[in-house]
NURO-26725 format. One record per residue (C-alpha): residue number from 1; residue in three letters; x, y, z. Coordinates in steps of 0.02 Angstrom, whole numbers, plus 50000, padded with zeros to 5 digits. Example, Ala and Ser with C-alpha at 12.3 -4.5 7.8 and 13.67 -1.06 7.14 Angstrom:
// residues 2
ATOM / 1 / ALA / 50615 / 49775 / 50390
ATOM / 2 / SER / 50684 / 49947 / 50357
//
This chain:
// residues 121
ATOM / 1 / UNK / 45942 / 51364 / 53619
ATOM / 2 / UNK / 46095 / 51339 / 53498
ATOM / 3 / UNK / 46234 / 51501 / 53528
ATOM / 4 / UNK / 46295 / 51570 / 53383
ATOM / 5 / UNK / 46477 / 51602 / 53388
ATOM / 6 / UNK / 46571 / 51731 / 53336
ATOM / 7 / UNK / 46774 / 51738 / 53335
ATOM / 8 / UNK / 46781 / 51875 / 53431
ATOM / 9 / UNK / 46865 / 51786 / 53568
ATOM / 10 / UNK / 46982 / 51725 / 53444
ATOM / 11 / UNK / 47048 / 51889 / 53340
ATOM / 12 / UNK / 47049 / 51982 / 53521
ATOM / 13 / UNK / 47190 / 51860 / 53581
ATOM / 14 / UNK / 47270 / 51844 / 53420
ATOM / 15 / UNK / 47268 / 51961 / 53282
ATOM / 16 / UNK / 47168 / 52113 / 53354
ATOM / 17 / UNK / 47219 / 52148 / 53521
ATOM / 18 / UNK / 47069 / 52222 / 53578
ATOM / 19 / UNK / 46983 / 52167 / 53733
ATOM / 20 / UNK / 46840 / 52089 / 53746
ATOM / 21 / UNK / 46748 / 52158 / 53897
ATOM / 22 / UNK / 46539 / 52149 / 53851
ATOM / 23 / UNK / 46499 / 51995 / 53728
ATOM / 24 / UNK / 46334 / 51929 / 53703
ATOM / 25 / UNK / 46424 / 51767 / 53657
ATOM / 26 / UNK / 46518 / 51656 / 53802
ATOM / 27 / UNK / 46698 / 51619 / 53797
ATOM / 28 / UNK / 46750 / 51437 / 53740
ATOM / 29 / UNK / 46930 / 51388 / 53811
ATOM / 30 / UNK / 46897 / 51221 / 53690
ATOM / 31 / UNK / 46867 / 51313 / 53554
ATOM / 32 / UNK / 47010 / 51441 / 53569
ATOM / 33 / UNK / 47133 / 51333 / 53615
ATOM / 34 / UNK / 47079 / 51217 / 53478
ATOM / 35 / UNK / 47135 / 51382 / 53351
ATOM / 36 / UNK / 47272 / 51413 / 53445
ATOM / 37 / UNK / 47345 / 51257 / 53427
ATOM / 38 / UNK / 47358 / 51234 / 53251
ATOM / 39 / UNK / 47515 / 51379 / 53242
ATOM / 40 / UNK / 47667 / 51337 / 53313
ATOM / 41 / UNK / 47727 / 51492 / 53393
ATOM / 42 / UNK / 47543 / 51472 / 53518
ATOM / 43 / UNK / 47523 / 51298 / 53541
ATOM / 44 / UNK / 47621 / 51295 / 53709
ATOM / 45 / UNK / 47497 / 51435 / 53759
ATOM / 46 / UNK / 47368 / 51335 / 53714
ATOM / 47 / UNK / 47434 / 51173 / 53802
ATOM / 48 / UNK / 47470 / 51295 / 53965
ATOM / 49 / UNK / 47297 / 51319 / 53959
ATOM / 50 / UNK / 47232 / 51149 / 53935
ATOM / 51 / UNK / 47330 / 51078 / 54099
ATOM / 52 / UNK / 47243 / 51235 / 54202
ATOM / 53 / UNK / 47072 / 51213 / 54116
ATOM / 54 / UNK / 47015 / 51232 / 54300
ATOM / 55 / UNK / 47043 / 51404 / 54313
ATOM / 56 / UNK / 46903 / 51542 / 54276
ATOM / 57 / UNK / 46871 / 51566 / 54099
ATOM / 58 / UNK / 46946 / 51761 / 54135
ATOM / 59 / UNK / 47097 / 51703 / 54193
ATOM / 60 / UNK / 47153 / 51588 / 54036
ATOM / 61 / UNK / 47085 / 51743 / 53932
ATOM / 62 / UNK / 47167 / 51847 / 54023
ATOM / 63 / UNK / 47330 / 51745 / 53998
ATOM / 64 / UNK / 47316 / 51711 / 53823
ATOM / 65 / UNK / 47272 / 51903 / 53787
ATOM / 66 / UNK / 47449 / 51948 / 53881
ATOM / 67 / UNK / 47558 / 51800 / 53818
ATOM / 68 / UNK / 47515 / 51784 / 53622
ATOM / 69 / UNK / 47601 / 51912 / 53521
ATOM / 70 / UNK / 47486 / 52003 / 53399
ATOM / 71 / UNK / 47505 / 51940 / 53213
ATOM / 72 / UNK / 47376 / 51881 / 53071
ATOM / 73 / UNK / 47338 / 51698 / 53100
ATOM / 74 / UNK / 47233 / 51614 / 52947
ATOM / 75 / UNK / 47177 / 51430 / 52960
ATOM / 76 / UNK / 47168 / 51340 / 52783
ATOM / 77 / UNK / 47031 / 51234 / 52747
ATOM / 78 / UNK / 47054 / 51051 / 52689
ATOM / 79 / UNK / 47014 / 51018 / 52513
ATOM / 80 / UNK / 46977 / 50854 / 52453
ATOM / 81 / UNK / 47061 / 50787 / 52272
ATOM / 82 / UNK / 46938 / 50767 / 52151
ATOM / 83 / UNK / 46928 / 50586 / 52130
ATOM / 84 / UNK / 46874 / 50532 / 51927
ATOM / 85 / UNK / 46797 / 50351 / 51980
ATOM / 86 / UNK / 46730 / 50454 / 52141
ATOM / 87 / UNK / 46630 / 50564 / 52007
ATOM / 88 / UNK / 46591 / 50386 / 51890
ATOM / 89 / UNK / 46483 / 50308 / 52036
ATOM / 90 / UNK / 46412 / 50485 / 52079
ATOM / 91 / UNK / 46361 / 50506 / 51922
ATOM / 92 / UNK / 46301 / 50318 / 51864
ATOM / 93 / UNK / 46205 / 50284 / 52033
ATOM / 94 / UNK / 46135 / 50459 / 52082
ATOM / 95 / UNK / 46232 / 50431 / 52241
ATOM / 96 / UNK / 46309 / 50589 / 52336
ATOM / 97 / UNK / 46475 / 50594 / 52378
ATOM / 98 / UNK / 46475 / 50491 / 52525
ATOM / 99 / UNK / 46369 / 50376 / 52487
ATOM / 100 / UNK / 46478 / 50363 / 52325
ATOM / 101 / UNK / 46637 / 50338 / 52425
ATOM / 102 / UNK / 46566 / 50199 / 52527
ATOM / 103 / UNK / 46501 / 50103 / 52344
ATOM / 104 / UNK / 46695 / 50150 / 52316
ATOM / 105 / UNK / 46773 / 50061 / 52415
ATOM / 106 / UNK / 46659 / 49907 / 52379
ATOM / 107 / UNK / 46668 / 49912 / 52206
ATOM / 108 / UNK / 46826 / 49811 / 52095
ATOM / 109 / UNK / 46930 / 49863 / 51972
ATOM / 110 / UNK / 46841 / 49763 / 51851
ATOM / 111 / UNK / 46678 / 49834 / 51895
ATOM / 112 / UNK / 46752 / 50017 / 51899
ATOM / 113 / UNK / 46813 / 49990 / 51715
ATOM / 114 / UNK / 46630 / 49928 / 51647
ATOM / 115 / UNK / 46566 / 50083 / 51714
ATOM / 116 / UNK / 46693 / 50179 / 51624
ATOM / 117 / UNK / 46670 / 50086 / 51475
ATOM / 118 / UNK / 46472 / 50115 / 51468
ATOM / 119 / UNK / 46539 / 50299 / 51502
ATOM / 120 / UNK / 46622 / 50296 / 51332
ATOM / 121 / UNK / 46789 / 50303 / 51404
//
C-alpha cells in the first residue's frame, strides 16, 4: 500500500509552526531534510539531523520544530529551455520528448538541417 504524503510535516517545522501531534501520514526525516536543505539559513539543521539519523523520528522533529525559525520557504521547480531541433525530431518522428532527446544526441548537424529544410525553414 503506497502512503500518500502530505507536507504537513514540512510547513509545521517551517512556515506554520503548528505541531503536528495526530497524522494519519508518517514522518519522513529523508524527505524533510531533503526540503530543508535546499535554503541556506536550515541546511545545517538539516545536516545536524542527518549525522543523528539514529535518533527517534520525535526527537529530530522535535529539534527541527524548536531550531528553524518560522518564515515562508517556496521551492522552484526546474524548467527545461525549449529546445527548436528538440521540437523538429518530436515533431518529424512522432517521438516524445525523451525519446526525441536520445535521437538528439545521435543525430548530425547535417541531418538536423535536412529536417529543417523539409520543414520549410
Amino acid at each position: 500500500m503506497v502512503e500518500k504524503y502530505t507536507w504537513c510535516w514540512e510547513n509545521s517545522v517551517s512556515s506554520t509552526k503548528e505541531r503536528v501531534e495526530d497524522s494519519e501520514h508518517r514522518y519522513s526525516a529523508f524527505r524533510t531534510n531533503r526540503y530543508l536543505s535546499k535554503f541556506i539559513d536550515t541546511l545545517a539543521h538539516a545536516q545536524e539531523m542527518n549525522l543523528n539519523s539514529h535518533l527517534d523520528w520525535k526527537l529530530q522533529y522535535d529539534y527541527l520544530f524548536y531550531a528553524v525559525r518560522k518564515r515562508r520557504r517556496f521551492i522552484k521547480g526546474v524548467r527545461s529551455e525549449k529546445s527548436s531541433d528538440l521540437e523538429l525530431v518530436m515533431e518529424h518522428y512522432g517521438y516524445d520528448r525523451d525519446k526525441a532527446g536520445s535521437a538528439l544526441r545521435v543525430l548530425t548537424q547535417d541531418e538536423l538541417h535536412q529536417l529543417k529544410l523539409n520543414r520549410g525553414g
